[in-house]
N, C-alpha and C positions, 0 to 999 in steps of 0.2 A: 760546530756552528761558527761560522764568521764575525768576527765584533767590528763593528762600525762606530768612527765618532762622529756623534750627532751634535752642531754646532749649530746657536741661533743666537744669531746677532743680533736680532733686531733691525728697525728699520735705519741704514744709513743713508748718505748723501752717494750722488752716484760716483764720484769718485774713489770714495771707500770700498765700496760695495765691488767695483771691479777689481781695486787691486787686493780685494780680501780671494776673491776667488783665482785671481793670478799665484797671489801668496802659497796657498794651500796648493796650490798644484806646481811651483818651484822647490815647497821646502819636502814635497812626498818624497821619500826614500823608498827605492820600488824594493829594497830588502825586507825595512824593518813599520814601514808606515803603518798604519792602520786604513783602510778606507776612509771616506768624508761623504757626510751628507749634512749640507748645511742649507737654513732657513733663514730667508731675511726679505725687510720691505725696503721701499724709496722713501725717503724725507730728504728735500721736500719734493715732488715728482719731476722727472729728467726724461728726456729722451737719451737711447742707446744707437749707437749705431756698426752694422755688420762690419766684421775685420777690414773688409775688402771697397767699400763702399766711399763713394765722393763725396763728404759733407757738404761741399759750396753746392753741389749739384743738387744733391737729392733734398737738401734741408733749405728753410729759409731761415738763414744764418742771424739777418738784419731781427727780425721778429723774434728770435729764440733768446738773444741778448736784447731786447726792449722787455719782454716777459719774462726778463730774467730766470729762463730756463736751461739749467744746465746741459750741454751734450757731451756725451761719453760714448767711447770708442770700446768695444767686444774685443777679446781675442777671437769670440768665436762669429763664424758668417752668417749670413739672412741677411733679414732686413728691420728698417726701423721697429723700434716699439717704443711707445711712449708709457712711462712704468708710473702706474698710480692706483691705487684701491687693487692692490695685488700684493698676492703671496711670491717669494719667486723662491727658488730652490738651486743647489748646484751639486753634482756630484767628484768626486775626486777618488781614483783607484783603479787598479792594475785591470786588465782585459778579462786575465780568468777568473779575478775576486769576483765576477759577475756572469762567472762561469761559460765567457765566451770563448765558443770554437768557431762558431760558421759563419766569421766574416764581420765584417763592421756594422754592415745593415742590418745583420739579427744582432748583434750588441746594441746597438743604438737601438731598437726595436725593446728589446730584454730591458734596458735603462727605462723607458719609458713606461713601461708595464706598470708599474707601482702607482702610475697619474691612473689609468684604467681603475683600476682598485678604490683609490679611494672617491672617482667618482660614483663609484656603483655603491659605496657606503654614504655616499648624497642621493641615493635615490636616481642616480642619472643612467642612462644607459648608453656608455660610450666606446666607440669603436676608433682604429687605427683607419686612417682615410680609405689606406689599398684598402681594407677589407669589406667598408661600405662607403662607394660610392655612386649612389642610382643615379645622380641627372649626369652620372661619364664627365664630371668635371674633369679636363686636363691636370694633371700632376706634377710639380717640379716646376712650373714654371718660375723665373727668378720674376721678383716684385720689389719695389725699393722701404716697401711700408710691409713689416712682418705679416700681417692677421691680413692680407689681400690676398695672400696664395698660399696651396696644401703642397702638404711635401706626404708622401706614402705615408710615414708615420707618425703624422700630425694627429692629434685625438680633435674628433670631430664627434657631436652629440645634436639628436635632430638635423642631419645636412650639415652644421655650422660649425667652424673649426673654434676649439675651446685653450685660448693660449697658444704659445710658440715654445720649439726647445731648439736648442745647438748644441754641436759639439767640437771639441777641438781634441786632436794627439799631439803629443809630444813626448819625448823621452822614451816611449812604449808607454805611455799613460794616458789616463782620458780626464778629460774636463767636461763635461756637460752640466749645462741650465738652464732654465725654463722659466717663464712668467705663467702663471695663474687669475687671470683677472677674476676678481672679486664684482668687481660694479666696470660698468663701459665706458671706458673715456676715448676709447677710438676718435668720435667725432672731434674729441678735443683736440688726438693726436694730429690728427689729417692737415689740422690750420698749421702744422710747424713744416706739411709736407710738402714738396714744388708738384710733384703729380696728383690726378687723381686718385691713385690705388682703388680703380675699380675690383669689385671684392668684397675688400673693406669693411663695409656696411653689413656682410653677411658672420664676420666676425659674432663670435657668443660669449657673452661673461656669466658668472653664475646665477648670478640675479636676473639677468634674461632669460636664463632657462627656469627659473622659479625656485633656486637657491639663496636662501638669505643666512649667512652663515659669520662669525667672528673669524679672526684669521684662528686667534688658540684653539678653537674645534678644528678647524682645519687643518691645522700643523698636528691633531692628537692624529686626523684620520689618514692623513699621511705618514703619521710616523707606521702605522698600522701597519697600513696596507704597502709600505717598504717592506717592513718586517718581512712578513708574513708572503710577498712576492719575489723575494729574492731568498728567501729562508735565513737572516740574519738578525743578528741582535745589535741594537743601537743602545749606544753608552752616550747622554748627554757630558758635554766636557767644553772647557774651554780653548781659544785659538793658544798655540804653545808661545815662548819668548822669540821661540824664532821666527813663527808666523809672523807675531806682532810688528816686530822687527820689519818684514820684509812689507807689509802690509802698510808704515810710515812712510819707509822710502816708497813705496811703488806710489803710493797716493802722492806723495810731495812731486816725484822725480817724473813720473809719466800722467795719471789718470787726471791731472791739473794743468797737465801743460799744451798746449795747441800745438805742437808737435805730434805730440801723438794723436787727438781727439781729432781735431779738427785736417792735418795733413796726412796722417796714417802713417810718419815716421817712428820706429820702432827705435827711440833714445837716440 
């Protein structure tokens, strides 16, 4: 059986919070690493925005700095999400640790499995968008506001897509992570948005689908139903010195600087 380290940070500011996930995926060693599944919230809530994406454009800049709301730039692409009353998750480890052979889109697929799982341990019955979509909503379309558009293996419950995930390679490695909304703050998100993001509105958090749940139950029924979907054992542990290390500077040097946030220069 595979041992994974299972890391919870708790809720940081989003600066942190991204370069904890850059961190872990600079310092994996594809020799001797251990896989990574880690847990963490926003304090105090931020907007993110996709690797590829025009902040002046897509965001209203002027209002994000009067609400003194922080914006933070992804390694990984999509689109906005505005991170509050959510769980969010990231994974970190090699292609085969997750037993992929057939391609990206069934690993990316395989990754997301364990969100299925423990929705169905909420009571919920959730599907991958390709696999249920009656009203033939279009797929793929880009959108500048995350939760406006379905990508194939967006988990969708009732019609409604539930959360966003990405992912990024590098090295021969993956990074993938995901928000979970707990309560809806969409509408809140939209006021930081220059467009519509028609969609949007069709977005579901758990509480609208008739879950009311603490993030610690949450984080038990995930840790679960990772287990138990990818057939591994998760060892809680902390970020190592070198993490840490790298996790200082990347916060000081990049996920702070408008160089990167705000222009999408990479240092």
């Amino acid at each position: 059986m595979t041992h994974w380290r299972l890391i919870d940070t708790g809720p940081l500011d989003a600066a942190a919070n991204m370069a904890v996930d850059e961190a872990l995926l600079a310092c994996f060693d594809p020799a001797t690493s251990q896989p990574v599944l880690r847990l963490y919230g926003w304090s105090p809530p931020a907007l993110s925005l996709g690797r590829y994406q025009d902040a002046a454009t897509a965001l209203d800049l002027p209002r994000c700095a009067a609400d003194d709301v922080a914006v933070v730039r992804r390694m990984t692409g999509g689109g906005i999400i505005y991170h509050a009353d959510e769980l969010t998750y990231s994974i970190v480890c090699r292609p085969d640790q997750v037993g992929e052979g057939a391609g990206v889109k069934a690993g990316f697929r395989r990754l997301c499995g364990f969100l299925l799982g423990a929705y169905r341990k909420l009571g919920l019955n959730p599907s991958f968008a390709i696999d249920h979509n009656p009203e033939g909503a279009q797929l793929g379309v880009r959108t500048s506001f995350c939760f406006a558009g379905k990508e194939e293996c967006d988990i969708v419950v009732q019609g409604r897509k539930l959360g966003g995930n990405a992912q990024r390679r590098a090295r021969g490695l993956i990074l993938q992570h995901g928000s979970i909304p707990l309560q809806s703050r969409v509408p809140l998100g939209l006021t930081y948005v220059t467009d519509s993001s028609p969609g949007a509105e069709r977005a579901a958090s758990l509480a609208e689908l008739g879950v009311e749940t603490e993030p610690d139950r949450l984080k038990t029924l995930l840790r679960e139903a990772f287990e138990e979907t990818l057939g591994v054992r998760l060892t809680p542990v902390s970020l190592s010195p070198q993490e840490a290390d790298a996790v200082e500077r990347l916060t000081r040097e990049k996920y702070r600087a408008t160089r990167w946030n705000i222009e999408g220069i990479d240092r």
